[in-house]
C-alpha positions in Angstrom: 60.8 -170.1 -251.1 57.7 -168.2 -249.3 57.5 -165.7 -246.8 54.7 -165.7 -244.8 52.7 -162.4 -243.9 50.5 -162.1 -240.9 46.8 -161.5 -241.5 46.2 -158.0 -240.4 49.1 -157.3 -243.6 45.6 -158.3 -245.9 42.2 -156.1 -246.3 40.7 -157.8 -248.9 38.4 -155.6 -251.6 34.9 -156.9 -252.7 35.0 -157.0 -256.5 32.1 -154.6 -256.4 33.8 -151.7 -254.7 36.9 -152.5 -257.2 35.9 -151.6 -260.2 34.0 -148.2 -258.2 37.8 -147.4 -256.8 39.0 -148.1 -260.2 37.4 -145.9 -261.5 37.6 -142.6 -259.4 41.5 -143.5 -259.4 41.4 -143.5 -262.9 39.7 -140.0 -263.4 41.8 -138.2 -260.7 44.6 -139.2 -262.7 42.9 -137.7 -265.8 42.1 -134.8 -263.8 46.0 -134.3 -262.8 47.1 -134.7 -266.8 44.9 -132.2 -267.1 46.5 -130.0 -264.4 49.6 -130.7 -265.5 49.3 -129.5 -269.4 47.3 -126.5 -267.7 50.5 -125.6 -266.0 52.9 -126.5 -268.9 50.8 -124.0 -271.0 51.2 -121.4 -268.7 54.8 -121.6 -268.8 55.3 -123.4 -264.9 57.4 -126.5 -266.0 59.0 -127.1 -263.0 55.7 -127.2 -261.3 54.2 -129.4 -264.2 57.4 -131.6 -264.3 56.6 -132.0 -260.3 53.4 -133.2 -260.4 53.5 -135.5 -263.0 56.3 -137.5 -261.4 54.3 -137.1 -258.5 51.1 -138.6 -260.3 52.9 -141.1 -261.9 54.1 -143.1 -258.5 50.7 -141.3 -256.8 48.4 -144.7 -257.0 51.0 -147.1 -256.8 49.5 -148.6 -253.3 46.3 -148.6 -254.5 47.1 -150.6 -257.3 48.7 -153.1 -255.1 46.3 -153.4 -252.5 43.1 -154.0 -255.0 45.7 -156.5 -256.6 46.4 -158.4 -253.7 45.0 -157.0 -250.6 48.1 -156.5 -249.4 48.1 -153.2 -246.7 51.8 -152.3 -248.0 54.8 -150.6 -245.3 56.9 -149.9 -247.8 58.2 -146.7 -249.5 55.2 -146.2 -252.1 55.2 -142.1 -253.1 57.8 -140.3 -254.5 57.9 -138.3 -251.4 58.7 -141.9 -249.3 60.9 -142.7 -252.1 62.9 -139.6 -252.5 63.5 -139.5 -248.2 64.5 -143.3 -248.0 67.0 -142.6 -250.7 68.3 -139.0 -248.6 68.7 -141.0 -245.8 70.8 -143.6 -248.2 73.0 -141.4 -249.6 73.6 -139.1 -246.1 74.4 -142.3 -244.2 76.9 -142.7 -246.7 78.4 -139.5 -248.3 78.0 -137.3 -245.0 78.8 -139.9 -242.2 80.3 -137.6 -239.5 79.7 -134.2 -241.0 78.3 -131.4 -238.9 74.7 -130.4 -239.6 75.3 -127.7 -241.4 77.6 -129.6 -243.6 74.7 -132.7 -244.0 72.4 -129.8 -244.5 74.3 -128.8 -247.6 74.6 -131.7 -249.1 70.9 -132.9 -248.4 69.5 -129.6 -250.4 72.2 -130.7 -253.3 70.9 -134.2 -253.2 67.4 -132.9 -253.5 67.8 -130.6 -256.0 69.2 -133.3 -258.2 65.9 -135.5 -257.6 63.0 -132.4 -258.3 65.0 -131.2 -261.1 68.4 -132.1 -262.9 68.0 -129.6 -265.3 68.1 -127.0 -263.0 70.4 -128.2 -260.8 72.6 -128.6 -263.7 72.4 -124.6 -264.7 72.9 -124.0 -261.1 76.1 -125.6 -261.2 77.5 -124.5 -264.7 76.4 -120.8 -263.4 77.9 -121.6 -260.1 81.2 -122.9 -261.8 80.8 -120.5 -264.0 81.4 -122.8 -266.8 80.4 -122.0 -270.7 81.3 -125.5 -272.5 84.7 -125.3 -272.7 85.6 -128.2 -270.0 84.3 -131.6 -269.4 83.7 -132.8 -265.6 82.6 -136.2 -265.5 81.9 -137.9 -261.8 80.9 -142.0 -262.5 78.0 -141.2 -264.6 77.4 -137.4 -264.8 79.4 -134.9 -267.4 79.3 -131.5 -267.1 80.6 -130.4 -270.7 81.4 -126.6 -271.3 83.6 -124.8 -274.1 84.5 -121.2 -272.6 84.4 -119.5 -269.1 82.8 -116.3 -268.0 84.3 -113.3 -267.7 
């Protein structure tokens, strides 16, 4: 089985400006490890933890196109990835809802994806749960073994 893609889906590199892209995609990347233990050090983990899942998905296209040529239209950044998947899981959970509603759960949905951990204080704090009670929802628990005052 083959699909055939039109031509103007190809821009074809010449091997000499390969290894040239190569390698300034392989220094800003060096560059951003750098940026990232810079931020770690000074204490911003959410910004560091950001960036480097941002950096890891970041060159993804490139890759592919000096691979094969191929011009890609598909979700290739964690930004493309992270709004295809909103979309997925609003279409789905909040079919119907009124914006305000959709709004809610969109900023839960995306606090989830930039940062588990703190979306999981959030909602222990929120709850006001102290590990004394185990929610469990398909694949996420929420353990806890005494409430707040």
């Amino acid at each position: 089985m083959a699909i055939e893609l039109p031509a103007e889906d190809f821009q074809k590199v010449p091997e000499a400006d390969k290894d040239a892209i190569e390698e300034q995609m392989e220094n800003t990347e060096r560059v951003m490890v750098k940026f990232v233990s810079y931020l770690e050090g000074k204490g911003y983990s959410a910004a560091a933890t950001y960036i480097n899942n941002a950096r890891r998905s970041m060159f993804g296209y490139v890759r592919r196109w000096l691979k094969w040529g191929l011009v890609s239209h598909k979700a290739s950044t964690m930004v493309e990835r992270v709004m295809r998947e909103l979309a997925r899981r609003l279409k789905n959970i909040a079919y119907g809802w009124s914006d305000k509603g959709a709004q809610k759960v969109a900023g839960i949905i995306l606090k989830r994806f930039a940062n588990e951990t703190e979306w999981e204080n959030e909602w222990k704090e929120r709850m006001r749960i102290f590990e004394n009670v185990v929610i469990s929802v398909g694949n996420y628990k929420c353990s806890s073994q005494n409430f707040a005052h």
